[in-house]
C-alpha positions in Angstrom: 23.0 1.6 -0.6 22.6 5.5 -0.3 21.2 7.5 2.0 17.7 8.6 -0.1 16.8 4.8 -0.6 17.6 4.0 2.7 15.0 7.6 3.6 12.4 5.9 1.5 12.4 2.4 1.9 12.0 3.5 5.9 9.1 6.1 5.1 7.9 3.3 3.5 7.9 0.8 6.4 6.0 3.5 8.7 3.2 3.9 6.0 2.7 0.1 6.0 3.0 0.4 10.0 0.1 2.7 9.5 -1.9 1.4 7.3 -2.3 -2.0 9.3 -2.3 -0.5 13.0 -5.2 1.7 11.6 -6.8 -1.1 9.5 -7.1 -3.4 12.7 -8.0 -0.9 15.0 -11.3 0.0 13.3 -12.0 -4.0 13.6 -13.8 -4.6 10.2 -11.2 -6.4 8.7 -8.0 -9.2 9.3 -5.2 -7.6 8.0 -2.6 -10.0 6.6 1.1 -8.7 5.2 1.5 -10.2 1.6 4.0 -8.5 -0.1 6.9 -10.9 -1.2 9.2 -9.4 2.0 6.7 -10.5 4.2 5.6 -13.8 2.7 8.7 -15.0 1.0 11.8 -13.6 3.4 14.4 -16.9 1.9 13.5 -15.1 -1.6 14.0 -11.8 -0.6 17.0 -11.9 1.5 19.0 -14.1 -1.6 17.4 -12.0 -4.7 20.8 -11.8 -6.3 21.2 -15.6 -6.4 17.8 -15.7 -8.5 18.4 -17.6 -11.7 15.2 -16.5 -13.9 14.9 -13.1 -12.5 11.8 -12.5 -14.7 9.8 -15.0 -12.1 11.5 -13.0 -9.3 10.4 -9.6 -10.6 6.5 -11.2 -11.0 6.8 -11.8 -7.2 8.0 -8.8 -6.2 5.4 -6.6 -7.9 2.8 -8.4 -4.6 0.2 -6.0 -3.0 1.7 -5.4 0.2 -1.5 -6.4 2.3 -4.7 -8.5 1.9 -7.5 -7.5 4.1 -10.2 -10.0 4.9 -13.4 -9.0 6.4 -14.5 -10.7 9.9 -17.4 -12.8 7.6 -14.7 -13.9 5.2 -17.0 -13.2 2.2 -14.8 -10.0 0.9 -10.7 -10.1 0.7 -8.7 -6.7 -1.0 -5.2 -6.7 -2.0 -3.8 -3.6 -1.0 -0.9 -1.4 -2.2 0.4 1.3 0.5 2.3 4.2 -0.8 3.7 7.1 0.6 4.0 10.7 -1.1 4.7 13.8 0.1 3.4 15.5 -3.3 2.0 13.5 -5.7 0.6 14.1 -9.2 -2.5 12.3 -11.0 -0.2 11.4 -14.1 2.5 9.9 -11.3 -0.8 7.7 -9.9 -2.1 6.1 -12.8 1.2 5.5 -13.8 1.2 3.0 -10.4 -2.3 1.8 -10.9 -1.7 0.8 -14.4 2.0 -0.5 -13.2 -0.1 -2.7 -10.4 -3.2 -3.5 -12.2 -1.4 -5.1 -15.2 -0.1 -7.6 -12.9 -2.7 -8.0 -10.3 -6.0 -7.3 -12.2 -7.8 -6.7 -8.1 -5.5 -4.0 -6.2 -6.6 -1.0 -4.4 -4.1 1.6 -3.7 -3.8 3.3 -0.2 -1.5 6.4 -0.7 -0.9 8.1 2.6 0.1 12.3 2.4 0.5 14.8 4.9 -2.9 16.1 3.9 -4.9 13.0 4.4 -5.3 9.1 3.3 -6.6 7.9 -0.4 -8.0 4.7 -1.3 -9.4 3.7 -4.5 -8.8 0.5 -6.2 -6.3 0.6 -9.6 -8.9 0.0 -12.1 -10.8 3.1 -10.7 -8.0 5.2 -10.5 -7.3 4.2 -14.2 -10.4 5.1 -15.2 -10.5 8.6 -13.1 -7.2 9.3 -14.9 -4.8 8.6 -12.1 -7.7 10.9 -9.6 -8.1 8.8 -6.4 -10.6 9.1 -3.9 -10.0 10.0 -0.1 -9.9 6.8 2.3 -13.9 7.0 3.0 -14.8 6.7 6.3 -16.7 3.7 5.8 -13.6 2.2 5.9 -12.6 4.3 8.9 -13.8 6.5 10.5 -12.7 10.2 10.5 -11.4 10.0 14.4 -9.1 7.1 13.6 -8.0 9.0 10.4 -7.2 12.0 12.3 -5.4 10.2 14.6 -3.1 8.0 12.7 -2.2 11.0 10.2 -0.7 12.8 13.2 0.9 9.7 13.8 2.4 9.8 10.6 3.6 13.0 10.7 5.3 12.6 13.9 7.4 9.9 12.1 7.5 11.3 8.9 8.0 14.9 9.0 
């Protein structure tokens, strides 16, 4: 395992950190790790052992979260990423990636300049363009607040 994965996978880990501490601190929504490390740990930890890896790659492509809002009547799956640059191209390249398995997915990309949400399809259609994380999702206080978080981990 080198060094860079080892960088990314734990930039990684503090996005999803984020992304859920800042998700359940606005209090709209239940916020539930899905992705196949979180709900499947026995599959994850003996991957190599896999027989039909084609079934283990469909589980591994899982959002990483589902929200579910206090009423229960809406549920997202949710994709975090972190980059520090990003390109449109680079994008739709993960929203078509995600949305060919999981027709549903949003796409929360964290930078140092800000959060993005949008769900895949959009993004697809906007040409990998994604819109920032509105604040009627959360507001611009918790935003601020969490980026700096962020970037005290990050950078």
């Amino acid at each position: 395992m080198s060094i860079n994965f080892s960088h990314k996978l734990i930039k990684g880990k503090i996005t999803e950190m984020v992304f859920e501490q800042m998700f359940r601190a606005m209090g709209k929504f239940t916020v539930i790790p899905f992705g196949y490390e979180s709900t499947l740990p026995e599959i994850a930890q003996n991957s190599q052992q896999i027989k039909y890896q084609f079934v283990l790659e469909q589980i591994r492509t899982a959002p990483d979260f589902a929200i579910v809002s206090h009423d229960k009547t809406e549920v997202f799956l949710v994709e975090v990423k972190y980059f520090n640059n990003h390109t449109n191209q680079e994008i739709y390249k993960i929203a078509e990636k995600i949305h060919s398995r999981w027709k549903v997915v949003w796409l929360f990309m964290a930078t140092p300049q800000g959060f993005f949400f949008d769900s895949c399809s959009k993004i697809i259609k906007k040409n990998g363009k994604m819109q920032k994380l509105d604040i009627s999702w959360i507001n611009q206080e918790l935003q601020d607040s969490f980026l700096q978080i962020l970037k005290d981990f990050i950078h």
